[in-house]
C-alpha positions in Angstrom: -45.7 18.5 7.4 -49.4 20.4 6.7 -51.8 18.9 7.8 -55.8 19.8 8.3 -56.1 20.8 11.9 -56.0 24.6 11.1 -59.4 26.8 12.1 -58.6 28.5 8.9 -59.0 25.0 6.6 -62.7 24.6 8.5 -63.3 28.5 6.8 -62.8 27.4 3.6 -66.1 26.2 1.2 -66.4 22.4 1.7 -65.5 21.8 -1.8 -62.4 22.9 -1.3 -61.8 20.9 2.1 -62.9 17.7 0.1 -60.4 18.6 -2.5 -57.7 18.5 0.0 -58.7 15.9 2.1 -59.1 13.7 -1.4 -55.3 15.1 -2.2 -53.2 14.1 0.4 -51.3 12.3 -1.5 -51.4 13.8 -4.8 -47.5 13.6 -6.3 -48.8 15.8 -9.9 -46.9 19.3 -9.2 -47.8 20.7 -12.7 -50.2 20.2 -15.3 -47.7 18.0 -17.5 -44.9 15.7 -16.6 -42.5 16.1 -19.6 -39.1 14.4 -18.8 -38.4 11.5 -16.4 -34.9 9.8 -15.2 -33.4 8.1 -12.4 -32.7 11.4 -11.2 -35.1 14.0 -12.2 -38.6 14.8 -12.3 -39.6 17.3 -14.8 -43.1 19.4 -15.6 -44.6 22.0 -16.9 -47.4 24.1 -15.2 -49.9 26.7 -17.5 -52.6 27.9 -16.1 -54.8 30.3 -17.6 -56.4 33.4 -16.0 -59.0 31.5 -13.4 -57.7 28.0 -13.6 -55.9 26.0 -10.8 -53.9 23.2 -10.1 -55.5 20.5 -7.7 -53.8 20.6 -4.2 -51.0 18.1 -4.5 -48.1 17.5 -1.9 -44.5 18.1 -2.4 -42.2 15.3 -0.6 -39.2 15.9 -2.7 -36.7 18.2 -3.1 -37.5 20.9 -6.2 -37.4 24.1 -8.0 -39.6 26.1 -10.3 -38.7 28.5 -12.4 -41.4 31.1 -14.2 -41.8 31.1 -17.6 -44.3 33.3 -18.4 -43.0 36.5 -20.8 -45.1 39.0 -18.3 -44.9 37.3 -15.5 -48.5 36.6 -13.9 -50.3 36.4 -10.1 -51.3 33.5 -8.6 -53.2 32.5 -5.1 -52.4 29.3 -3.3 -54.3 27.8 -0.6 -52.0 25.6 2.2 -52.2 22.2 4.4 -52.1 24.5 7.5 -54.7 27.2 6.4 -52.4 30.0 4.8 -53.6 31.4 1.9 -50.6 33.3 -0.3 -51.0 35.7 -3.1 -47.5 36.0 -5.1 -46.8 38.1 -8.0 -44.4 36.5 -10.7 -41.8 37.7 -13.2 -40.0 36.1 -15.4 -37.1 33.9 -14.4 -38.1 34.2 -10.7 -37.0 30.6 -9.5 -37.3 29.0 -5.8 -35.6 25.7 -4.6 -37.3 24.5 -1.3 -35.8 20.6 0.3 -37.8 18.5 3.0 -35.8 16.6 5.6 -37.6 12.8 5.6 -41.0 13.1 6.9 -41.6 16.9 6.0 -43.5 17.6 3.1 -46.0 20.6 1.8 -49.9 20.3 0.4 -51.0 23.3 -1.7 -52.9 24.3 -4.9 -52.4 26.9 -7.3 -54.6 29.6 -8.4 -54.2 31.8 -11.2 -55.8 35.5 -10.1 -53.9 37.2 -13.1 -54.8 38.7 -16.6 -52.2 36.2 -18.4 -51.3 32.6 -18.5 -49.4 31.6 -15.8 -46.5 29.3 -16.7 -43.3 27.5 -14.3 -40.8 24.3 -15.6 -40.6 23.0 -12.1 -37.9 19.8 -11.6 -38.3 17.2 -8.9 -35.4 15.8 -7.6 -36.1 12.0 -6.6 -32.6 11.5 -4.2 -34.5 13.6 -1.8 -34.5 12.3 1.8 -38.2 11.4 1.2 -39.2 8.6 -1.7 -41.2 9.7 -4.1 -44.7 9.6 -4.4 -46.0 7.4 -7.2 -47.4 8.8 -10.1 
């Protein structure tokens, strides 16, 4: 599980400390929840160039998949102080699962020239319930 005891976390400005320490529990993994069953989960995420997406924490089992036509860059800032910069293409999917108890926090920055777009599906039979919406 991340969690805030990182030196890194206590370089970051305190805005973006508060933001994760106000967002531990955040379930809102895109910028639109489209679709909902017993099952499934389902969003969208757009981001233009310079716009993020809140830290929020992942408990359940997912994928994304990009949908952006060009692809696009994007920064994300972790629980345990690791920043990542990942550059996207088209189709590039990831499934990640958490065993009950493990979870992720992050946010998601868009450092590209494009908007910056993923369908990303929750699935809510992971081994962790989900968090409520």
């Amino acid at each position: 599980m991340d969690t805030m005891p990182s030196d890194a976390v206590a370089t970051w400005p305190q805005w973006r400390r508060d933001e994760l320490a106000a967002n531990t529990a955040n379930p809102r993994v895109g910028t639109r929840l489209v679709s909902q069953d017993a099952r499934v989960r389902v969003w969208l995420l757009d981001l233009a160039p310079g716009e993020r997406l809140p830290f929020h924490r992942h408990v359940l089992d997912y994928f994304w998949t990009v949908t952006s036509p060009d692809g696009g860059k994007g920064r994300s800032h972790y629980g345990d102080g690791r920043v990542q910069e990942v550059e996207y293409a088209l189709g590039d999917t990831k499934h990640l699962s958490y065993a009950a108890g493990e979870s992720m926090i992050h946010d998601l920055e868009n450092i590209g020239t494009n908007t910056l777009s993923f369908v990303t599906v929750e699935f809510l039979d992971s081994a962790n319930p989900p968090l409520p919406l």
